[in-house]
MISEZA-109188 format. One record per atom (N, C-alpha, C, O, CB): residue in one letter; atom name; x, y, z. Coordinates in Angstrom, 1 decimal. Glycine has a CB too. Example, Ala and Ser with C-alpha at 12.3 -4.5 7.8 and 13.67 -1.06 7.14 Angstrom:
<tivexs>
+------+------+--------+--------+--------+
| code | site |     xx |     yy |     zz |
+------+------+--------+--------+--------+
|    A |    N |   13.2 |   -5.7 |    7.8 |
|    A |   CA |   12.3 |   -4.5 |    7.8 |
|    A |    C |   13.2 |   -3.3 |    7.8 |
|    A |    O |   14.2 |   -3.3 |    8.5 |
|    A |   CB |   11.3 |   -4.5 |    9.0 |
|    S |    N |   12.8 |   -2.2 |    7.1 |
|    S |   CA |   13.7 |   -1.1 |    7.1 |
|    S |    C |   12.9 |    0.0 |    7.9 |
|    S |    O |   13.4 |    1.1 |    8.0 |
|    S |   CB |   14.1 |   -0.6 |    5.7 |
+------+------+--------+--------+--------+
</tivexs>
This chain:
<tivexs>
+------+------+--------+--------+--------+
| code | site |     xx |     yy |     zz |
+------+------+--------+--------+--------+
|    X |    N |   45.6 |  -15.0 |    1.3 |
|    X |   CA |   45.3 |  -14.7 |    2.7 |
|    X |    C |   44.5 |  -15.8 |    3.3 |
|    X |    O |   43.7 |  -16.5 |    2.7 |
|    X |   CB |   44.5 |  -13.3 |    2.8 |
|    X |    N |   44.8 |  -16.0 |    5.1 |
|    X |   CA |   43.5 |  -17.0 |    5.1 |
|    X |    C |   42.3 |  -16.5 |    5.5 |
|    X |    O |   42.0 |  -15.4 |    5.9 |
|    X |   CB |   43.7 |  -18.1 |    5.8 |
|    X |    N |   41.6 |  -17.8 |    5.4 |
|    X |   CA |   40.4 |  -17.5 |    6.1 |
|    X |    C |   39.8 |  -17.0 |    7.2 |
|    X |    O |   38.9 |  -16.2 |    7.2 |
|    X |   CB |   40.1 |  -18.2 |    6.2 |
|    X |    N |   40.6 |  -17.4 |    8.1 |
|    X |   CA |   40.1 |  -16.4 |    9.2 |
|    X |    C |   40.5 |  -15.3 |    9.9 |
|    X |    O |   40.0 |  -14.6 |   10.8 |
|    X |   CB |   40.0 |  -16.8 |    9.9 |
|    X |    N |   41.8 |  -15.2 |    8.8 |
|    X |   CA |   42.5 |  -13.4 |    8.6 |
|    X |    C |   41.8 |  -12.3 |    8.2 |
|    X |    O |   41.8 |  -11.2 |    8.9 |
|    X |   CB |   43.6 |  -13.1 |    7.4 |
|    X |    N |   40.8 |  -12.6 |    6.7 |
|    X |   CA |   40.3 |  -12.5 |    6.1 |
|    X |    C |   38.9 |  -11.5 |    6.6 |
|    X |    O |   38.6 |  -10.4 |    6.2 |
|    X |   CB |   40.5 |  -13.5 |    5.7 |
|    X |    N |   38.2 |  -12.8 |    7.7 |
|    X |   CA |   37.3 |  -12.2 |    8.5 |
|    X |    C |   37.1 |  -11.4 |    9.3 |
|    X |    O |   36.1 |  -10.8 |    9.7 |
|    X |   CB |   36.9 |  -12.6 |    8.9 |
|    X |    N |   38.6 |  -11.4 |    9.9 |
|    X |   CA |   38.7 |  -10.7 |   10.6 |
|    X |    C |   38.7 |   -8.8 |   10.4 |
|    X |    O |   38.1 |   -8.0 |   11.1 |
|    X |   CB |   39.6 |  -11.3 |   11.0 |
|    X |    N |   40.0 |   -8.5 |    8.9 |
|    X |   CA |   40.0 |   -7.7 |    8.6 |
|    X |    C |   39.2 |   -7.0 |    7.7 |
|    X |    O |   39.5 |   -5.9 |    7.3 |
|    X |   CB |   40.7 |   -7.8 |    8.5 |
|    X |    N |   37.7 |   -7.8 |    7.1 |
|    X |   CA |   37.1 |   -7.3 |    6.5 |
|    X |    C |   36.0 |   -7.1 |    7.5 |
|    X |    O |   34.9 |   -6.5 |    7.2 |
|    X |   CB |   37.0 |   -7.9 |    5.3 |
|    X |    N |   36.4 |   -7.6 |    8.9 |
|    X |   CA |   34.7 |   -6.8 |   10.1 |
|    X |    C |   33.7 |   -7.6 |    9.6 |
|    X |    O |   32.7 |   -7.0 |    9.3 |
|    X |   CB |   34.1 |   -4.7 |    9.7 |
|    X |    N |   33.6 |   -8.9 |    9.4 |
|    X |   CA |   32.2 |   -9.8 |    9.0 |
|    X |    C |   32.3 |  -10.6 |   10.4 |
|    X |    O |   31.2 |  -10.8 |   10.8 |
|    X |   CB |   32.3 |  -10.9 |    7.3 |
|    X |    N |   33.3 |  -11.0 |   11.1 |
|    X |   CA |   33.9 |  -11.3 |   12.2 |
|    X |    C |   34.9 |  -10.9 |   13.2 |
|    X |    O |   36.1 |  -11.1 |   12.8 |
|    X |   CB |   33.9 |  -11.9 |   12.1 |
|    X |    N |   34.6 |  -10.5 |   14.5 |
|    X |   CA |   35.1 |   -9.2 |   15.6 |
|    X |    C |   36.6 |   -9.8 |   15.9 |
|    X |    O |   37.6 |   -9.0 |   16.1 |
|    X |   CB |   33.9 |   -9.1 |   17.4 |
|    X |    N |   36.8 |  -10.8 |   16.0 |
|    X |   CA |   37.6 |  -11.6 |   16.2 |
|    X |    C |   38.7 |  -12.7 |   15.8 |
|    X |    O |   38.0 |  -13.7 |   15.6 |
|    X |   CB |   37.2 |  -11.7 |   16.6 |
|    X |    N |   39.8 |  -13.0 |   15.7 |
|    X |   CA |   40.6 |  -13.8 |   14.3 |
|    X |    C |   40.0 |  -15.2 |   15.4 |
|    X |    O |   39.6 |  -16.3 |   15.0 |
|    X |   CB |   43.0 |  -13.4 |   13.9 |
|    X |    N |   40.1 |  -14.9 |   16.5 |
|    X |   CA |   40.0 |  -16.6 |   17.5 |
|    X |    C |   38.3 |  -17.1 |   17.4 |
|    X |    O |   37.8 |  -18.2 |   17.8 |
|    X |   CB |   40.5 |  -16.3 |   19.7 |
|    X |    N |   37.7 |  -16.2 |   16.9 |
|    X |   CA |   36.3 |  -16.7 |   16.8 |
|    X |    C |   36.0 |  -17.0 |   15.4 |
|    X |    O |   35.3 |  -18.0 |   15.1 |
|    X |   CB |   35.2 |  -15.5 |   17.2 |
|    X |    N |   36.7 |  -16.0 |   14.4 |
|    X |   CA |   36.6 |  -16.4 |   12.9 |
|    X |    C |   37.3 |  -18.2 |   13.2 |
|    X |    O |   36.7 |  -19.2 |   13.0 |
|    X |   CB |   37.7 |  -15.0 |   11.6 |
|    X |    N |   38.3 |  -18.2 |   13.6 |
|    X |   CA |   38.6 |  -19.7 |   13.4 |
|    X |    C |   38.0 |  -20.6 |   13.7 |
|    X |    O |   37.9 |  -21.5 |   12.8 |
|    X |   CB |   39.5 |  -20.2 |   13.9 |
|    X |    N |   37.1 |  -20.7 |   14.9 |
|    X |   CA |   36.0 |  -21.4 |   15.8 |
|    X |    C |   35.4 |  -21.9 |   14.7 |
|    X |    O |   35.4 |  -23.1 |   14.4 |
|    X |   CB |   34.9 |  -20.4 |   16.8 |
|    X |    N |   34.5 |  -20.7 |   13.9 |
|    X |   CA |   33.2 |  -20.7 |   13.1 |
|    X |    C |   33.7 |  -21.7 |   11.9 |
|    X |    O |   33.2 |  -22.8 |   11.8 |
|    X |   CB |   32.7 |  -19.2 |   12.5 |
|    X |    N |   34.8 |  -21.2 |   11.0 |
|    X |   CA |   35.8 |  -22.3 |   10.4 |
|    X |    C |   35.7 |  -23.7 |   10.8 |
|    X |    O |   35.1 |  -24.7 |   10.3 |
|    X |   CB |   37.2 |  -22.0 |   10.8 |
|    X |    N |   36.3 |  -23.6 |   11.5 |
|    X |   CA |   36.5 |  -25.3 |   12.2 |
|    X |    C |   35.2 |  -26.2 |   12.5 |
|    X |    O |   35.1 |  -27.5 |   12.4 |
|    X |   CB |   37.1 |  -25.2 |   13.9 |
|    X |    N |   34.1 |  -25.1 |   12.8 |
|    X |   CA |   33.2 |  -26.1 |   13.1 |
|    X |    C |   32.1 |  -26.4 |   11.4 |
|    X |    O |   31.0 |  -26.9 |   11.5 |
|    X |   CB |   32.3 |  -25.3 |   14.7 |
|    X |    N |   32.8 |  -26.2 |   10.4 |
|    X |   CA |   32.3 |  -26.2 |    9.7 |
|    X |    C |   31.2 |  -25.2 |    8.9 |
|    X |    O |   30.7 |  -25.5 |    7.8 |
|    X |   CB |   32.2 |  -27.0 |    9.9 |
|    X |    N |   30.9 |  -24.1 |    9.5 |
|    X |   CA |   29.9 |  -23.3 |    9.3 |
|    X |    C |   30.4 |  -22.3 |    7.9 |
|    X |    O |   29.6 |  -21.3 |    7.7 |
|    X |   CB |   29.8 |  -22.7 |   10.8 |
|    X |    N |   31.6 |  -22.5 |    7.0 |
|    X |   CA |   32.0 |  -21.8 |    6.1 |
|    X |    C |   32.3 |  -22.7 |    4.5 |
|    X |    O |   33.1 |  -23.6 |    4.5 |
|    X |   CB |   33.1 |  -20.9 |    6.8 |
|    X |    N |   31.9 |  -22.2 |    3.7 |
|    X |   CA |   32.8 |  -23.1 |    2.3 |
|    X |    C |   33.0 |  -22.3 |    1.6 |
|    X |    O |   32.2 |  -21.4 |    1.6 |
|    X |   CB |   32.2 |  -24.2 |    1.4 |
|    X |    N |   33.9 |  -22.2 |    0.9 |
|    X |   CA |   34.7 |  -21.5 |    0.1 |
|    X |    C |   34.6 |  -22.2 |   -1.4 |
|    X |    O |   35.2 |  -23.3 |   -1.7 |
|    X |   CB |   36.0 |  -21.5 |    0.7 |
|    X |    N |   33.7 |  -21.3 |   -2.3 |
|    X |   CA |   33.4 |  -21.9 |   -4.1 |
|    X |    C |   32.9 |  -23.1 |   -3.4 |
|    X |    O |   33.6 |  -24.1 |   -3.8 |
|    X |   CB |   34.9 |  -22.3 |   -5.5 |
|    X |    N |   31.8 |  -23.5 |   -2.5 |
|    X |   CA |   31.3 |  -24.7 |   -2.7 |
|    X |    C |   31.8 |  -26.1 |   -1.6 |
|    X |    O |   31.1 |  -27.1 |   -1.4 |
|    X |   CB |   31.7 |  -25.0 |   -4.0 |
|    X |    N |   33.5 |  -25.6 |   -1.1 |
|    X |   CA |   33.7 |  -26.8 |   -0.8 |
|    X |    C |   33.9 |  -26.5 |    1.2 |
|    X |    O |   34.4 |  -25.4 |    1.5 |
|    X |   CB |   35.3 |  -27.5 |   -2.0 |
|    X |    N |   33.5 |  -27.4 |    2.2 |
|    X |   CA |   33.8 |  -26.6 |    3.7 |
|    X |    C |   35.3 |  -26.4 |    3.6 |
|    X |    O |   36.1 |  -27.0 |    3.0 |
|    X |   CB |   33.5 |  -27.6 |    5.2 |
|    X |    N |   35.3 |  -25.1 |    4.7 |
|    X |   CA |   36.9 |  -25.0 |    4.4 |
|    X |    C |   37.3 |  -25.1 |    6.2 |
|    X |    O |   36.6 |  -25.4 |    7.1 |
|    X |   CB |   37.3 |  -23.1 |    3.4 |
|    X |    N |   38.8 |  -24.7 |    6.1 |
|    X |   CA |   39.3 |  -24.7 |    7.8 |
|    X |    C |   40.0 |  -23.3 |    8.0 |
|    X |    O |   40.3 |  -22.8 |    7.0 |
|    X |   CB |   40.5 |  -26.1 |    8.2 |
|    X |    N |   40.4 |  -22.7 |    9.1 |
|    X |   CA |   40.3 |  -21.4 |    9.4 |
|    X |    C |   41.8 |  -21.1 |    8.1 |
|    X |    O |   41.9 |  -20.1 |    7.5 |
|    X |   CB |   40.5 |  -21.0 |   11.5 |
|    X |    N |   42.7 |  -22.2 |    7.9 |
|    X |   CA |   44.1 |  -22.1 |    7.1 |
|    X |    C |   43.5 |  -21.8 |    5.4 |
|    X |    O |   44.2 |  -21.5 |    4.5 |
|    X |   CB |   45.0 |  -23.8 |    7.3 |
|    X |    N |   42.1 |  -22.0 |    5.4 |
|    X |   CA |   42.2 |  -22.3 |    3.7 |
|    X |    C |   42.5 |  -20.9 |    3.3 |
|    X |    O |   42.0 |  -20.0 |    3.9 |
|    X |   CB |   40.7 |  -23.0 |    2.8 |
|    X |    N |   43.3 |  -20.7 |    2.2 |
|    X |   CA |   43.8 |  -19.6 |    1.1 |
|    X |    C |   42.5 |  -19.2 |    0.3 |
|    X |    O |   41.7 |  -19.9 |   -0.3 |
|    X |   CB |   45.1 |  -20.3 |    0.0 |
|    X |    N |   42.6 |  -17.6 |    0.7 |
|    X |   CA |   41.4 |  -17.1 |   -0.3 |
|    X |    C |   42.4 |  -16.3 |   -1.5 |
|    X |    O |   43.6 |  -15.9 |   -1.4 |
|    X |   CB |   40.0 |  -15.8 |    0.7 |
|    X |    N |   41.3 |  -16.2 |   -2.6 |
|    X |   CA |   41.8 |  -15.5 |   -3.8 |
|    X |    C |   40.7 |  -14.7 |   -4.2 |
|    X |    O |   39.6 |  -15.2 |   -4.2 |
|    X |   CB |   42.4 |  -16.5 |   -4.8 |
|    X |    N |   41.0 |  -13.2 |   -4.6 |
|    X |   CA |   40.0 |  -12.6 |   -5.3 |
|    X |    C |   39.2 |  -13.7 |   -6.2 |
|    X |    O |   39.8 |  -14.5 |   -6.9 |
|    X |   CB |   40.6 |  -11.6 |   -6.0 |
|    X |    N |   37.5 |  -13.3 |   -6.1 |
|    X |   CA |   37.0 |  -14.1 |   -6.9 |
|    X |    C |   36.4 |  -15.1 |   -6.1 |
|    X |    O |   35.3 |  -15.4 |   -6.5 |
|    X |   CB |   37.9 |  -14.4 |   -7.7 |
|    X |    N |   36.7 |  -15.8 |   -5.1 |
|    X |   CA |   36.1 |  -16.3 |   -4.6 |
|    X |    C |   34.7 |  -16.1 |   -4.0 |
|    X |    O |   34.3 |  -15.0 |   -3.9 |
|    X |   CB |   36.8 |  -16.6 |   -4.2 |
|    X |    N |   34.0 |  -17.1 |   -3.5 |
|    X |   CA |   32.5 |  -16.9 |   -3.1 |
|    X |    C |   32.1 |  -17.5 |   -1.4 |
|    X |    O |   31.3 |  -18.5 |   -1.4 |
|    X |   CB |   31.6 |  -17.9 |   -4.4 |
|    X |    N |   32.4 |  -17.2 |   -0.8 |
|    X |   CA |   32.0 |  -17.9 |    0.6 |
|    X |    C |   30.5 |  -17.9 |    1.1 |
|    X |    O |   29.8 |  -16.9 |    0.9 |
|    X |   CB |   32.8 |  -17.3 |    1.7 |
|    X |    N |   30.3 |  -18.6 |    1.6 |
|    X |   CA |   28.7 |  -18.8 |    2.5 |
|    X |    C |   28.6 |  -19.4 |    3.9 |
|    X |    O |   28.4 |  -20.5 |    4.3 |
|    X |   CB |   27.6 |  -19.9 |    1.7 |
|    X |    N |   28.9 |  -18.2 |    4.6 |
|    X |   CA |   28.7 |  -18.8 |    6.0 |
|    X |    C |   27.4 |  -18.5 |    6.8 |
|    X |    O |   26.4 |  -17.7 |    6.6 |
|    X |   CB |   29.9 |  -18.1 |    6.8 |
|    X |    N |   27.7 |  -19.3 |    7.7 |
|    X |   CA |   26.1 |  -19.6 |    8.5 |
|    X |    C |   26.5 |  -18.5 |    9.5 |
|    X |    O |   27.6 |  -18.6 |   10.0 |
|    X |   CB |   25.6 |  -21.4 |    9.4 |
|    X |    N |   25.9 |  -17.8 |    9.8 |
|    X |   CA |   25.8 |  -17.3 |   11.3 |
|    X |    C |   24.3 |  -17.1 |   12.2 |
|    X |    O |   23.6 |  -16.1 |   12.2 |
|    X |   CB |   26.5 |  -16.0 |   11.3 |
|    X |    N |   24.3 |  -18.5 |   12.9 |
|    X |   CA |   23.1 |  -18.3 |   14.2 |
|    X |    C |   22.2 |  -18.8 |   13.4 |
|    X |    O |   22.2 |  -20.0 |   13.1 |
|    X |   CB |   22.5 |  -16.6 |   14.9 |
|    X |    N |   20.9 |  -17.5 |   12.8 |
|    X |   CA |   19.9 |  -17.8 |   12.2 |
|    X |    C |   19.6 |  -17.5 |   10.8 |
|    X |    O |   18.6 |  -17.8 |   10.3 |
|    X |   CB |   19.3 |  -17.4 |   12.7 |
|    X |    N |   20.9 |  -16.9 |   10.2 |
|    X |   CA |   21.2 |  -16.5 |    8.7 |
|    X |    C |   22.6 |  -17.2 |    7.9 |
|    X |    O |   23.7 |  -17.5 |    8.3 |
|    X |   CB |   21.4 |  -14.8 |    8.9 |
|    X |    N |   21.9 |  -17.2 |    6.6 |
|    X |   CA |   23.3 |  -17.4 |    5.9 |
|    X |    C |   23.6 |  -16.3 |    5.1 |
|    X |    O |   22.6 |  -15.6 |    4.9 |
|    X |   CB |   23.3 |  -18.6 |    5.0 |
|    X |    N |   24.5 |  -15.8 |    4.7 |
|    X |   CA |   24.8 |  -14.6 |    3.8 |
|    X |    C |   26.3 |  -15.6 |    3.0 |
|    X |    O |   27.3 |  -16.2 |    3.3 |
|    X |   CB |   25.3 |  -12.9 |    5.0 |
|    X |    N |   25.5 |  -15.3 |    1.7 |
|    X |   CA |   26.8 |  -15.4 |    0.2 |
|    X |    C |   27.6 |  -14.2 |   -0.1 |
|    X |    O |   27.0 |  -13.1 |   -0.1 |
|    X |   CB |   25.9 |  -15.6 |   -1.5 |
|    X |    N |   28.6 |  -14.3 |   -0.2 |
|    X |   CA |   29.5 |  -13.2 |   -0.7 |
|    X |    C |   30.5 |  -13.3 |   -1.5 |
|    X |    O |   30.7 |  -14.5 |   -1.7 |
|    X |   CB |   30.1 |  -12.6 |    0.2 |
|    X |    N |   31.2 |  -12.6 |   -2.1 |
|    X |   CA |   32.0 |  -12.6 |   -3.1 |
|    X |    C |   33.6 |  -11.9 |   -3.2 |
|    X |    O |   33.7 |  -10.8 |   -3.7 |
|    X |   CB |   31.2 |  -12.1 |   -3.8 |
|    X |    N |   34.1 |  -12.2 |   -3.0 |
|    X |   CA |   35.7 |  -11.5 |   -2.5 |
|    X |    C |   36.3 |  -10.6 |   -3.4 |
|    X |    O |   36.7 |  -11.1 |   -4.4 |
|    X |   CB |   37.0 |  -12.7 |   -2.3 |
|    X |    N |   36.3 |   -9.2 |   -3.1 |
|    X |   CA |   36.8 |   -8.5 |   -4.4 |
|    X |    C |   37.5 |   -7.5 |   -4.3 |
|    X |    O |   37.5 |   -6.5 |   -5.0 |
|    X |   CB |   36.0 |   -8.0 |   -5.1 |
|    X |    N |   38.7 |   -7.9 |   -2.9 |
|    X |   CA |   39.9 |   -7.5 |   -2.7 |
|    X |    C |   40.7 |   -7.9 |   -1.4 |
|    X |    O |   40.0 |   -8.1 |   -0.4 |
|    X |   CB |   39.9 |   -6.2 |   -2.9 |
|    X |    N |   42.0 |   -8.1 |   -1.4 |
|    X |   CA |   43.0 |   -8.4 |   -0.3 |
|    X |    C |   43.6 |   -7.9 |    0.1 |
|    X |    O |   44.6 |   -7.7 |   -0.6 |
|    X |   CB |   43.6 |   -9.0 |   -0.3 |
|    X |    N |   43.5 |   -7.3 |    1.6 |
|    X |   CA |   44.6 |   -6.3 |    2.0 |
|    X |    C |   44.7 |   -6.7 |    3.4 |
|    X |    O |   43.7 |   -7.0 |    4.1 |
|    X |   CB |   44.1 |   -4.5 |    1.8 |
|    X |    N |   46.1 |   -6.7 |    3.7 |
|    X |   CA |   46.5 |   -7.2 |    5.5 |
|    X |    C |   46.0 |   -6.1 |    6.1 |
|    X |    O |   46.1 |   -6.3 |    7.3 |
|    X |   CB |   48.3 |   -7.5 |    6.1 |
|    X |    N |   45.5 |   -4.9 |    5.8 |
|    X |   CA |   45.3 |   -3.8 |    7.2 |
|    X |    C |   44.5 |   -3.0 |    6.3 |
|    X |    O |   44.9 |   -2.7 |    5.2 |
|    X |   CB |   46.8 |   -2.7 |    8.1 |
|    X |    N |   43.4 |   -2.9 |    6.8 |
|    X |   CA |   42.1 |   -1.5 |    6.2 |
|    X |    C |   41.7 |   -0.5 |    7.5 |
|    X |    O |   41.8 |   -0.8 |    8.7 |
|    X |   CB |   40.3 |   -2.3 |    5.4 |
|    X |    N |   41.2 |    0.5 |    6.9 |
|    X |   CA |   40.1 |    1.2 |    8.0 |
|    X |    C |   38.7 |    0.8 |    8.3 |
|    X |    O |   38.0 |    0.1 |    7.6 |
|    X |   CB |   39.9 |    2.6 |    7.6 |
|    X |    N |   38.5 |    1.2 |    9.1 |
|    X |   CA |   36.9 |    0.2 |    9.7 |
|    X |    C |   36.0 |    0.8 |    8.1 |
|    X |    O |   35.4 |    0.0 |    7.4 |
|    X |   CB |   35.8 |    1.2 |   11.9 |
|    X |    N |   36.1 |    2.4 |    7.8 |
|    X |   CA |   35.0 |    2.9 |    6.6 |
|    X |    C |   35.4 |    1.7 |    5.6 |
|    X |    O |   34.4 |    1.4 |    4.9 |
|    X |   CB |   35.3 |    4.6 |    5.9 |
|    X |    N |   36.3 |    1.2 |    5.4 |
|    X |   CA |   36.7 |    0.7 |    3.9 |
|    X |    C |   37.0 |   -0.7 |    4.1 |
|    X |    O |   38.0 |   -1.1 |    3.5 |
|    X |   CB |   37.9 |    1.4 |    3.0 |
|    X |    N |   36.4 |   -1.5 |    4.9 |
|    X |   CA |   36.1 |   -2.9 |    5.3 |
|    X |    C |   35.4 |   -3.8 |    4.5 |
|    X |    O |   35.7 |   -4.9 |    4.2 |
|    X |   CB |   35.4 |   -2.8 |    6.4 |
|    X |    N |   34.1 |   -3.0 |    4.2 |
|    X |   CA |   33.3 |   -3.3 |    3.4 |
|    X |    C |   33.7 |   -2.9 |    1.4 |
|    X |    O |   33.0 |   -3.0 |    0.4 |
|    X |   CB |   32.1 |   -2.6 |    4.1 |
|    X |    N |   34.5 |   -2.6 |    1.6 |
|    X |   CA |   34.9 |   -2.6 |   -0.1 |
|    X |    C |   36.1 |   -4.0 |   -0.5 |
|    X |    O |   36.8 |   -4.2 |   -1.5 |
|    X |   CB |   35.8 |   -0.7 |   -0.6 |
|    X |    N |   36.1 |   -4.5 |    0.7 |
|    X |   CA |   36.7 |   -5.9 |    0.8 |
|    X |    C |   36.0 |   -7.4 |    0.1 |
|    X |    O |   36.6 |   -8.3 |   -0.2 |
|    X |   CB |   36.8 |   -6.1 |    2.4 |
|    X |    N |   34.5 |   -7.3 |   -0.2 |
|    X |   CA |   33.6 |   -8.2 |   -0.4 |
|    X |    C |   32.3 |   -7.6 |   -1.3 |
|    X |    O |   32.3 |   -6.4 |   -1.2 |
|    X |   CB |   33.2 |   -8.8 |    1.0 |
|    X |    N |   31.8 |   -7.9 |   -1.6 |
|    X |   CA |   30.3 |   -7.8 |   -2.3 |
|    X |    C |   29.1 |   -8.9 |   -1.4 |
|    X |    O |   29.2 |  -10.1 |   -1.5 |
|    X |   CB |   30.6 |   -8.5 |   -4.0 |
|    X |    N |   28.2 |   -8.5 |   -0.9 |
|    X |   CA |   26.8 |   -9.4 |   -0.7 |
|    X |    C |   26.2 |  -10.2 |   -1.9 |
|    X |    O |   26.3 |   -9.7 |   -3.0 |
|    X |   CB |   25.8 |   -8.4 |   -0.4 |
|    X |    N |   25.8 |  -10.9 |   -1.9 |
|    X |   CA |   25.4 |  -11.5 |   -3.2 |
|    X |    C |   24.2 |  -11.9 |   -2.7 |
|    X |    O |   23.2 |  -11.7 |   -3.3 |
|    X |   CB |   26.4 |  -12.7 |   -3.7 |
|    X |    N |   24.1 |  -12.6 |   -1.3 |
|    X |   CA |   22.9 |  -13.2 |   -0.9 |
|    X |    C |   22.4 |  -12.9 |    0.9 |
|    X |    O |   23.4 |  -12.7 |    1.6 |
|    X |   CB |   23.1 |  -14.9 |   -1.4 |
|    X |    N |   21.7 |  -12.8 |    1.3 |
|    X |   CA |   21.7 |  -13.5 |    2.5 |
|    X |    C |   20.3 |  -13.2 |    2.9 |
|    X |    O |   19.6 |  -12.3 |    2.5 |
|    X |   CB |   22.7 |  -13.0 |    3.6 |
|    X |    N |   20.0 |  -14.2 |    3.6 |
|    X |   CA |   18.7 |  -15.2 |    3.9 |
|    X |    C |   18.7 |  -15.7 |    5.4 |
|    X |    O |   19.7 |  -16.2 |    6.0 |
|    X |   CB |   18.8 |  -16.6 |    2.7 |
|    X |    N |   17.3 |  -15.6 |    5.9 |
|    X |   CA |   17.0 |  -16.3 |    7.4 |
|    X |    C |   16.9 |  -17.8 |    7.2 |
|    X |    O |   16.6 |  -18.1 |    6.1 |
|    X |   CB |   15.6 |  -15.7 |    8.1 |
|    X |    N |   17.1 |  -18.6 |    8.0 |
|    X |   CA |   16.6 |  -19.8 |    8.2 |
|    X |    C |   15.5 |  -19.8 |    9.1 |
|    X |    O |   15.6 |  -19.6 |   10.3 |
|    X |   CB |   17.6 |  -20.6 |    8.7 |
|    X |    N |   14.9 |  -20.0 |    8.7 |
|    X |   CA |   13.7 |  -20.9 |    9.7 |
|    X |    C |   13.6 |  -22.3 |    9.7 |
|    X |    O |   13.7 |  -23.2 |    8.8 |
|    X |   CB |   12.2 |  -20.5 |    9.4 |
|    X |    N |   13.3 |  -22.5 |   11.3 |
|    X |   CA |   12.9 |  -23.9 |   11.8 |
|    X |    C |   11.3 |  -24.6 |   11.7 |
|    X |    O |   11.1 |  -25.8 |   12.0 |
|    X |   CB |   13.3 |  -23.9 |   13.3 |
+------+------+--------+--------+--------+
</tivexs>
């Protein structure tokens, strides 16, 4: 699935045209490496995206093209997330 399919249907982001944005502008990597809105996720993987004033780590621990808003969140695991301060 990609990346910014991904966000979309797991509700971490409202929108597939905004999940791409965030993508593109570099704000996401996937196991470590930046990715682009096309990169291929696989169960198992680990992403860390920035949003605003936080980063949040997560962990991918299932793929499905269509869920319900309740079961969005059984799409990923939290692993981390943290404020930035300036």
């Amino acid at each position: 699935m990609r990346l910014d399919k991904f966000l979309k249907v797991s509700r971490l982001i409202k929108r597939r045209t905004l999940a791409k944005e965030v993508a593109d502008q570099g704000r996401i990597t996937v196991n470590g490496n930046q990715s682009k809105a096309a990169t291929t996720l696989t169960v198992g993987d680990e992403l860390v995206i920035r949003f605003g004033q936080k980063v949040v780590t997560l962990r991918i621990d299932n793929l499905r093209e269509t869920v319900k808003k309740e079961e969005a969140q059984s799409m990923y695991t939290i692993i981390k997330e943290e404020k930035i301060t300036n």
